[in-house]
Every structure is written in C-alpha cells, then in structure tokens.
N, C-alpha and C positions, 0 to 999 in steps of 0.2 A: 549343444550349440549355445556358448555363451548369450545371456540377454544384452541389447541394443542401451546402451544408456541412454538417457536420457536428461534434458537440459533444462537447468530451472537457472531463470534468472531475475534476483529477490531484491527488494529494497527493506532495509528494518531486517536484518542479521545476522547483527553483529552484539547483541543481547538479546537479552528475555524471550518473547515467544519466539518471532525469527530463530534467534541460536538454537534455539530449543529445537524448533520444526529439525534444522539441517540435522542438526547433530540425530535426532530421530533416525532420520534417513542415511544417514552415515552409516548408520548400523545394518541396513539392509543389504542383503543378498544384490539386490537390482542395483545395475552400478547407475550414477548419477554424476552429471556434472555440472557445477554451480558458477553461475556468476554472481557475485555478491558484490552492491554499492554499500562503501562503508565512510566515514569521516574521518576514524582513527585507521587508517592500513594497518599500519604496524600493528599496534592491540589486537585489532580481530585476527589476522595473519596466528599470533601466538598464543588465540585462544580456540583457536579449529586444531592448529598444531598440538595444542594438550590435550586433542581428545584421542588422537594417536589412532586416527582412522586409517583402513584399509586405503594407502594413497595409490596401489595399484588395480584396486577396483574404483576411487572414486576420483575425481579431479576438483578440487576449491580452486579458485581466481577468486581473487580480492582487488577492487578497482576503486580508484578515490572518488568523494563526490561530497559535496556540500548541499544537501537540496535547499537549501535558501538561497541560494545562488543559480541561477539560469545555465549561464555557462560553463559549470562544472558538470551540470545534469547532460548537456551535448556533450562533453566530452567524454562520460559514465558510456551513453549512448552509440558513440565511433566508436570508445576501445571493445565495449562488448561487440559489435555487429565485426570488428576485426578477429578477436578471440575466436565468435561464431563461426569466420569463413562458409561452408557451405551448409555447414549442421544447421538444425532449426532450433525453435524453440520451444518444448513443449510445454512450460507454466512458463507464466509473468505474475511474480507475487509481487503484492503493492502493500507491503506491512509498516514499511515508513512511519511512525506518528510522534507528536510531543504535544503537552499540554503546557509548555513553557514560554512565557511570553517575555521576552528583553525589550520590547519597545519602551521609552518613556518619555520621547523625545516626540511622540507623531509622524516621526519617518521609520521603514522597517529595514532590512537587512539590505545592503548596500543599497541604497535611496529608492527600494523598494516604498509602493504604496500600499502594499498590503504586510501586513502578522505576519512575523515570523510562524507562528501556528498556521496559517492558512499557504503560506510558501511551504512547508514540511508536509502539511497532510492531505493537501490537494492540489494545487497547482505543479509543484513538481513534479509529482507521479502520472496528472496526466501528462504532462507535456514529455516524457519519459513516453507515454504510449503514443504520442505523435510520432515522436524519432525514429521508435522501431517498428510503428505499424505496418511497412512493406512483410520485413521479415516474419512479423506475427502471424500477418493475412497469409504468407507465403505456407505459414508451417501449419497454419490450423490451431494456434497455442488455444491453451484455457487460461487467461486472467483470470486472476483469485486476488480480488480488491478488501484486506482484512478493515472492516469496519467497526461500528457499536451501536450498542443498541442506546446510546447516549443520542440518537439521531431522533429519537420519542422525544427528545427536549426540545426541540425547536416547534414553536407552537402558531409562530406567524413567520412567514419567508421574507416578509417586507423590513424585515429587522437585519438581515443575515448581511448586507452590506455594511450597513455599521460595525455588527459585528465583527469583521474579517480585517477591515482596512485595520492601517498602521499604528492611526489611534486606540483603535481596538476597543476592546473591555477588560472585564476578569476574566481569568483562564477559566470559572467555570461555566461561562456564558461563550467564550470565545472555542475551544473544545465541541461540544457538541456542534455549533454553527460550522462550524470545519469539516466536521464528518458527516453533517449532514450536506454540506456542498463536495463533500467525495462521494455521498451517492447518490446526486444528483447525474454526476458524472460517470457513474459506474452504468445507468440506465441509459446516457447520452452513448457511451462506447458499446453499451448491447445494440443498439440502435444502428450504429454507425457499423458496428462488425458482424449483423447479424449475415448469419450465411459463412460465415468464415472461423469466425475465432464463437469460444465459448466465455461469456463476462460472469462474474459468481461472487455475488457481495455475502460477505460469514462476519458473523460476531464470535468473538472466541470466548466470551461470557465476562465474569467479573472475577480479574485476574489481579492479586495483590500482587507487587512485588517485583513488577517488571521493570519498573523505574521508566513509567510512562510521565508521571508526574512529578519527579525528577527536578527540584527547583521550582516547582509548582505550587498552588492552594490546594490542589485536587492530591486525594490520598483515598485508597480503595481499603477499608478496615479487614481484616484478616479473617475473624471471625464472622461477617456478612453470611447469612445463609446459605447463599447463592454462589457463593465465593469458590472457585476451580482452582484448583495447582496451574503451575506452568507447565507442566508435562501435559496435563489435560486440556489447556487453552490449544496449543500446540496440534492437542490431536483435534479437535475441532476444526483449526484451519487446514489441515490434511485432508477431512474427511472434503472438504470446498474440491480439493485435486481429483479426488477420484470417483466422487457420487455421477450416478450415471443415471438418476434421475429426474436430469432437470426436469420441473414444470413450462408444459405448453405452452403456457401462458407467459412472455417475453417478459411482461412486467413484475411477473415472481420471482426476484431475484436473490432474495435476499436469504442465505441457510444459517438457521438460527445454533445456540451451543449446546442444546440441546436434540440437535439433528434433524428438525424440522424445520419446512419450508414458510418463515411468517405468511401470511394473511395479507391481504397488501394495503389493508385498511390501517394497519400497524404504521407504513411509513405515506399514507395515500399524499403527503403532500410533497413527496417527493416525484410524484408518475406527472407534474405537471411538465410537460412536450417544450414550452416556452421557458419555463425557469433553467431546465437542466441546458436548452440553447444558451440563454444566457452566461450561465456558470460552466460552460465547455468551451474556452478561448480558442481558436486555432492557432497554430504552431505560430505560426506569421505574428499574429497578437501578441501571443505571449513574448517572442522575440522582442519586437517592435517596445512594447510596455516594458519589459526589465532589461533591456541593452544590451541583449547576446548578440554579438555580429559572427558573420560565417567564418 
C-alpha cells in the first residue's frame, strides 16, 4: 500500500537551509507535497526543477509572496488553503529570516512602522498563522518556527521596540530583537494552539553561508568551531518535524542543534505571559496597522 503523502507548507525555501530541508526530502521514499512562499517564482520554480526530483512521487507548488508586505502574505495564504482543498496540513515551517535592513529614511516597507527585518522574521509569519489557523487547528499540524540562539542577545525586552521600528538600529542589534520577538510569539501560539496543533522552536546552529546576512554587517566565519554545514543545519530543522519527545513542560520549547531540549533559563525572558501578549497582534491589528483590505 503506497504511503499517504504528506503536506508541508514552508516559508524560507527557496535557498539555504529551507532548499536544503526540501531537497532532503525530495529524496525520500515518502511522497510529500510542498507549498512553498517564495519572492522570485520563477528562480525557485528552476532550482527545484534542477534537482530533477521524482515529480511523480512528490508535488512542489511555488506561490508568490513578499513578507514585508501584508497583502501579498493574504494572498500566499487563499492560494494555499485553495491548492489545500480538503488535504490538511501536516507541518507549517516558519524559516523566513534576513538580517538586512533598507530603511534610512525612518519609514519601512511600503509606509510600514516597523523593519524591514521585524516585517520578514516575525510579524509576517505570524500573521501567515492567523490566516491558516482554521485549517492547522483542523488538521492537528506541527509548526516548526526555525529560530537562533541569537535570541541570548537580548538582554533587556524594554529596548526590543526601539529596536524593531522603522528607525531601527544596526542589523546586529536589530537581528537578534526580531528573533527574539518570534519567540515570543512561538510560546504565544503554543498557548493559543495548545490541544491542537503541536509549536517547536529549533536553532539550526551556526550555519555559514546561507546568505542570511546577504547585504548585511552580520557574516558567520567559516571556520567558527561550532560552525555546521547546510546539509547539517537542514537536518536539525527536520529533527523539529519528527521528535516525538516533546517536553511536558509547554514552556520547553525550544530544540536545540545539538538535539537537546534548552533549559528555559536559556531564553527565561522570553516565558513572560504579558510580553509575548504584546508582541502577538491579532489578525484584525495587523490588518488595520499595515493596510491589508479584504
């Protein structure tokens, strides 16, 4: 009896570790079928195409989207849950990220208030789990929100608004303040989804090369000790899909690249109840604040 495929639908893979993960999985027995949000269609379309995968065991859909833009994320949003029809969804990978900041004007991407960086690595992704929470809650998915351990940088949270807006900072203050306001968010949506969906915050370790920093200050040195390949970053954010160990404990969320489950003293100022409120706008909000109409 052939296996049931199954559905992942990814932000962040259409390079580096993303591409990496699919292409991983491309190569598997287990058929899969991908939604992938990408910027460039075309580009990604003819770099899945060169990997000359089984297309009769697997399916790719490539669907446009801008995540610095609101209204492109709603429409990433309909065409998947149209794609979907009755299928569900069994991951929601959130790997989106940049350490690139274009502001220098004090307004951000179309008269956005916030960073380009805090528009791409948080706000868009949640608002991306607003859209398809019906279907997620419906199918029981596992969200795998790919994180860093960059989120030890933030050392007082009363800074993190400065940080984020349009004004901003430097990418390497502005970076960690982003990822630590995605896991802010990744504990507000365990919260919100517990009983239904499964939330799983992973560092993929310290991965040279992926063109995270891409027009950035921030550059990861090669030879760093601690330094992983991209095959290996890759397999790190897989091991998020399929550990079947989560910890009891709702506030352990976070799976480290090394395979273990941090300590929660590691991110403790992240478990504050009130802050991750803050930093989880509802859908309505975020609408309202970046001028998505229906």
């Amino acid at each position: 009896m052939a296996a049931m495929a199954k559905t992942i639908v990814a932000t962040g893979a259409s390079s580096g570790l993303g591409f990496e993960l699919v292409k991983q999985l491309l190569s598997q027995t287990q058929p899969y079928k991908f939604i992938l949000a990408a910027r460039d269609t075309k580009a990604t379309q003819t770099a899945f195409d060169g990997l000359k995968y089984d297309n009769s065991r697997h399916n790719v859909i490539i669907l446009p989207v801008e995540l610095n833009k609101m209204s492109t994320v709603k429409s990433f949003a309909q065409q998947t849950l149209e794609k979907l029809g009755q299928d569900k969804i069994d991951y929601l990978m959130l790997n989106a990220g940049t350490a690139m900041e274009k502001s220098t004007d004090g307004k951000g991407p179309f008269g956005s208030k916030w960073s380009e960086t805090y528009l791409v690595n948080h706000l868009s992704q949640h608002y991306l789990i607003h859209l398809l929470r019906q279907k997620l809650e419906e199918s029981r998915s596992r969200i795998v929100v790919v994180s860093s351990g960059a989120v030890r940088m933030v050392t007082a949270t009363s800074t993190l608004e400065e940080a984020t807006n349009a004004a901003g900072k430097s990418e390497t203050v502005i970076y960690p303040a982003t990822k630590f306001v995605q896991l802010l968010g990744a504990h507000w949506w365990r919260r919100q989804l517990q009983g239904t969906c499964q939330v799983v915050a992973v560092s993929p370790g310290l991965i040279p090369g992926t063109g995270l920093g891409r027009g950035s200050n921030i550059n990861i040195p090669a030879h760093l000790p601690d330094a992983k390949s991209i095959p290996e970053g890759a397999q790190s954010i897989y091991a998020a899909f399929t550990r079947d160990d989560l910890p009891e404990d709702p506030e352990q969320i976070f799976l480290t690249s090394w395979g273990e489950w941090w300590p929660k003293d590691v991110y403790a100022l992240s478990l504050d109840k009130s802050l991750q409120d803050k930093w989880s706008p509802s859908m309505e909000q975020i609408e309202k604040e970046e001028g998505v109409t229906a």
